[in-house]
C-alpha positions in Angstrom: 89.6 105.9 138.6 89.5 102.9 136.3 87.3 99.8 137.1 86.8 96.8 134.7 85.9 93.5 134.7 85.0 90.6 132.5 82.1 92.4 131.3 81.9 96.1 132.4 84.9 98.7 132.1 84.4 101.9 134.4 86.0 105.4 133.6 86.7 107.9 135.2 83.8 110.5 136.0 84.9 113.9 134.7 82.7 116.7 135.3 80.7 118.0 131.9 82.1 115.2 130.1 80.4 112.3 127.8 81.6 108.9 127.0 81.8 106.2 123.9 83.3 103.1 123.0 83.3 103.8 119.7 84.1 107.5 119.3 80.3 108.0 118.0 77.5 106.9 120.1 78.1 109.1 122.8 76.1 108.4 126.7 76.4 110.7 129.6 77.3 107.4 131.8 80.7 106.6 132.8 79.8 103.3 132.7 79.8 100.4 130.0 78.1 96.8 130.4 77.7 93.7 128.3 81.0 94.3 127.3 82.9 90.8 126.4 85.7 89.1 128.5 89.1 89.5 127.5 88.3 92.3 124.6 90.5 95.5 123.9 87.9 98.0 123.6 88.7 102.0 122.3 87.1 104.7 124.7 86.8 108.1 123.9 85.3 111.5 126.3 84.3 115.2 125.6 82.7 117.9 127.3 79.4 117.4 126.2 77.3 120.2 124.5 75.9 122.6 127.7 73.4 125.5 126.3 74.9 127.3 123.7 78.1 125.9 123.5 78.8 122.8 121.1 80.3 119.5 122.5 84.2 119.9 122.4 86.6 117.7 120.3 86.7 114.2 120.5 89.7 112.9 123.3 92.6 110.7 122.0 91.6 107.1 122.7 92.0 104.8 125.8 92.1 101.2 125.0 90.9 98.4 128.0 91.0 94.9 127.9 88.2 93.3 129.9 89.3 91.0 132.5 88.6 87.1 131.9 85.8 85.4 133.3 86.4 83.1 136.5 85.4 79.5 135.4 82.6 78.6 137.3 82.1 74.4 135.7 84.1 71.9 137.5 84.6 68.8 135.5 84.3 65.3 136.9 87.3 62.9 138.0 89.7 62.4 135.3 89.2 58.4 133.7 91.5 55.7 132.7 92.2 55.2 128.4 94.8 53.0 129.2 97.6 51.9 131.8 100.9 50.1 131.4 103.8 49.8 133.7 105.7 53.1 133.2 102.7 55.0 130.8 99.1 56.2 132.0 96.5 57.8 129.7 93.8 59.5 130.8 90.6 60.3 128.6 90.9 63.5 126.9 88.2 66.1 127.4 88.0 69.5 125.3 89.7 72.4 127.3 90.9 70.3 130.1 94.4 70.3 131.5 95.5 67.3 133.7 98.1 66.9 137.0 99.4 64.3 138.8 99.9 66.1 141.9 97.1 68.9 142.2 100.1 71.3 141.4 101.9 71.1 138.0 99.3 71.0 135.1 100.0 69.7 131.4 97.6 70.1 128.1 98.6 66.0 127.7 96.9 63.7 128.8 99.9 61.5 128.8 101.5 60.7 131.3 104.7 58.3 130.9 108.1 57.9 132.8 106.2 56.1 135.7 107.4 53.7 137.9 105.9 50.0 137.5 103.3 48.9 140.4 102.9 52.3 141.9 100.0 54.3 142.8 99.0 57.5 141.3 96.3 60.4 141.5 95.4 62.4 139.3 93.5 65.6 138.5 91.9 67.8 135.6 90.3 71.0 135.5 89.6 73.6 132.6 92.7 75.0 131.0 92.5 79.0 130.9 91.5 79.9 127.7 90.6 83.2 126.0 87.3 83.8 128.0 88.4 82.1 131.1 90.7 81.6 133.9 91.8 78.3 134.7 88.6 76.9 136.8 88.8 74.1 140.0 90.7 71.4 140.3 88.4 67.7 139.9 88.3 65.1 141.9 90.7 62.9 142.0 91.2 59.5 140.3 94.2 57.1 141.8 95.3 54.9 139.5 98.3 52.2 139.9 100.7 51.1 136.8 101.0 47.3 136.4 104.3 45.3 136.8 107.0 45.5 134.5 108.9 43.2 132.7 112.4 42.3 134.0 115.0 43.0 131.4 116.8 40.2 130.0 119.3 38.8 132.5 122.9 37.2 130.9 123.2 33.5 131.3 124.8 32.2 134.8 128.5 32.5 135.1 130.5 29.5 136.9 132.3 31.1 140.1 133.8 28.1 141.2 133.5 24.0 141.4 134.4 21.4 143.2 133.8 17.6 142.7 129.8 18.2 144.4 129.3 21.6 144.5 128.8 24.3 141.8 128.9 27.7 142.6 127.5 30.4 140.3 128.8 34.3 140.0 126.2 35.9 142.1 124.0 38.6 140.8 121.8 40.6 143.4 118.1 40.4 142.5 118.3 36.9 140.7 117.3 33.3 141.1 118.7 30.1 140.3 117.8 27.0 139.0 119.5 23.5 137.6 116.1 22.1 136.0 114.5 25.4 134.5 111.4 24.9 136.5 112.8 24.9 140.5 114.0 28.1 141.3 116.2 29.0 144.6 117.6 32.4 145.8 121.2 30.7 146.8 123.7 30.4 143.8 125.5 27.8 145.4 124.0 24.0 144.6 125.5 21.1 146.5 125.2 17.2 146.6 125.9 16.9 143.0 127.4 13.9 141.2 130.9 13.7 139.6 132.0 13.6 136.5 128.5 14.9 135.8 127.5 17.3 133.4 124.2 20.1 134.5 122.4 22.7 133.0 122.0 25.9 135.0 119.5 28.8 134.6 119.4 32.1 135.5 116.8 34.8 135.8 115.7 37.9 137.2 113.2 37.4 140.4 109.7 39.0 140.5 109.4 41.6 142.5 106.4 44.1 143.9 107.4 46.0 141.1 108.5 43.9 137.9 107.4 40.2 136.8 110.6 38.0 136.5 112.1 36.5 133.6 113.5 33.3 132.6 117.0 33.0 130.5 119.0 30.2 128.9 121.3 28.1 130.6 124.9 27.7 131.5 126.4 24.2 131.4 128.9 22.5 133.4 
């Protein structure tokens, strides 16, 4: 029966018979050592010489790849480069492979399409490489984009007037103001003057997620 590993390949024991890995150094063990991980190797068996009688023709080849090795180094939490609202970047380190969930792993250390103001954790680990397996997972690092910026709103559309009351076309997630500088919720303003011209303003409200942003006016 067959046994390797990442640094020893077992063959099978047949009666009489010697062993190489090279088809000419030739042992009477089964068994090779020191061997390196994740190498195609070339073995080779005979019946070795007994008495009188010569050793017999070489075998035809058996080629074994050694296993890889199990990753034994665990690297630290992953840190910060940089963080904006929808982009984190965490500090690359050589043969590390980075998640955001402890499940799917990525050779970037890029990670972009986030939402603004929300909390994320994140992992590394060593990436399987030639030698190795993939090793443990870090600890993890929770990290928490910062607030985006409101796209630019239209300016304030007139719904309606009467001779003291304006009443703008309502947009869900704005604010309203007649000064630039007091801002109200309500797009209805009241208790105005006649025959009197005002500048109205428009812009989208901050929010847990997204600062909010100021646009030019409408006037009456």
């Amino acid at each position: 029966m067959l046994i390797f590993d990442d640094s020893s390949v077992t063959l099978k024991k047949v009666s009489g018979c010697e062993y190489s890995i090279d088809g000419e150094n030739w042992q009477e063990s089964n068994v090779f050592t020191g061997l390196l991980p994740n190498t195609k190797y070339s073995f080779y068996q005979r019946y070795a010489q007994n008495g009188d009688i010569y050793h017999s023709a070489t075998s035809l080849v058996l080629y074994v790849t050694t296993d890889r090795s199990l990753q034994t180094e665990i690297p630290s939490a992953p840190t910060v480069e940089s963080v904006t609202a929808d982009k984190i970047i965490l500090n690359k380190v050589d043969g590390c492979e980075y998640s955001k969930d402890g499940i799917n792993w990525q050779s970037s250390n890029v990670f972009d399409g986030l939402e603004p103001s929300t909390e994320y954790t994140f992992y590394q680990r060593y990436a399987q490489n030639e030698t190795y397996y993939e090793g443990e997972m870090s600890n993890s690092l929770t990290v928490t984009t910062i607030k985006g910026a409101a796209k630019t709103p239209n300016a304030p559309t007139l719904e309606s007037k009467s001779y003291n009351t304006i009443t703008l076309l309502y947009v869900a997630g704005y604010e309203y103001s007649m000064d630039g500088e007091t801002w109200q919720k309500s797009n209805v303003f009241t208790g105005l003057n006649a025959f009197t011209n005002y500048a109205f303003f428009c812009r989208v409200a901050e929010t847990e997620k997204n600062y909010g942003y100021q646009m030019g006016c409408f006037r009456n």
